[in-house]
N, C-alpha and C positions, 0 to 999 in steps of 0.2 A: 703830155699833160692831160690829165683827166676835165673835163666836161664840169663845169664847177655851176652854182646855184645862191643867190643873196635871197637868203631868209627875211621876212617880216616879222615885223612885231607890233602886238595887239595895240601896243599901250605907244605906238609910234617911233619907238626908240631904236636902234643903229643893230641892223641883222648881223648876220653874219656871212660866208662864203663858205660853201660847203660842197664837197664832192658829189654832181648828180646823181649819181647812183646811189651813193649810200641816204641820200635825201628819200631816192624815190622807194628803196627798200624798207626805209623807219616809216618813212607815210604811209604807206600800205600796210604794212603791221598794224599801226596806230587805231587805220580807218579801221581794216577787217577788226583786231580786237573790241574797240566800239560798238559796232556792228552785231559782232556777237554775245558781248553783254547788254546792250540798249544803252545801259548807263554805268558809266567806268570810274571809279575811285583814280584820283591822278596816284594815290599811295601804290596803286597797284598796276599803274599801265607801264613800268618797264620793266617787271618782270614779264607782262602778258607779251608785249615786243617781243624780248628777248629770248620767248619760246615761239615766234614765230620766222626770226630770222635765221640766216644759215649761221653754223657753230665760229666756224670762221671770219664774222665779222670783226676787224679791225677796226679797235675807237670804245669811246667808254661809251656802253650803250643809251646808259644814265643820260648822259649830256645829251646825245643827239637824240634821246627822246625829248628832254623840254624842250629843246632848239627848236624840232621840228612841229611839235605842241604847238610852240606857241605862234609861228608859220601858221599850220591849219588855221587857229583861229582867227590870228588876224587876217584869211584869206576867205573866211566866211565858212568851211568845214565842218569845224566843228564847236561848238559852245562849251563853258562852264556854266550848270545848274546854276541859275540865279539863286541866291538865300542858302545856298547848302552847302556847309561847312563839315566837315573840310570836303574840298574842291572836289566836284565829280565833272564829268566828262559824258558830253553825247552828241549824234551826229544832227547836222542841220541839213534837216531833205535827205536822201537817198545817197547810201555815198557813189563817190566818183568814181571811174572807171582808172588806175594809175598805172 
């Protein structure tokens, strides 16, 4: 059995369990794409993911992007633009090494 992960959530509400590895491969997609736009439209961060994982990811990549989304921020990562609508994305401090 794989190496499993309980996600956070911003708004305090019930994570979920999720395969380490696919955790730590969405997060680092997530950060790096971040990263290299400054600031990410959420409309557009799973495609950006999903051009940075391998083709063969198993799982909707959709999902375990907001999943892991929203992990980051409630872990301090990363933020939503305060006032801007619709929801952009950007790193807090430098990102992490994952």
């Amino acid at each position: 059995m794989s190496e499993r992960i309980k996600t956070l959530h911003p708004d305090g509400k019930q994570g979920v369990n999720i395969a380490k590895s696919k955790y730590d491969a969405v997060a680092a997609a997530i950060l790096a794409s971040i990263q290299a736009a400054g600031v990410l439209p959420f409309g557009a961060l799973a495609a950006a993911v999903a051009a940075r994982l391998p083709a063969e990811f198993d799982g909707s990549i959709g999902w375990y992007t907001t999943t892991v989304k929203l992990d980051l921020e409630a872990r301090g990562l990363i933020e939503r633009v305060p006032g801007v609508n619709p929801q952009q994305l950007r790193l807090v401090g430098p990102a992490p090494r994952m």
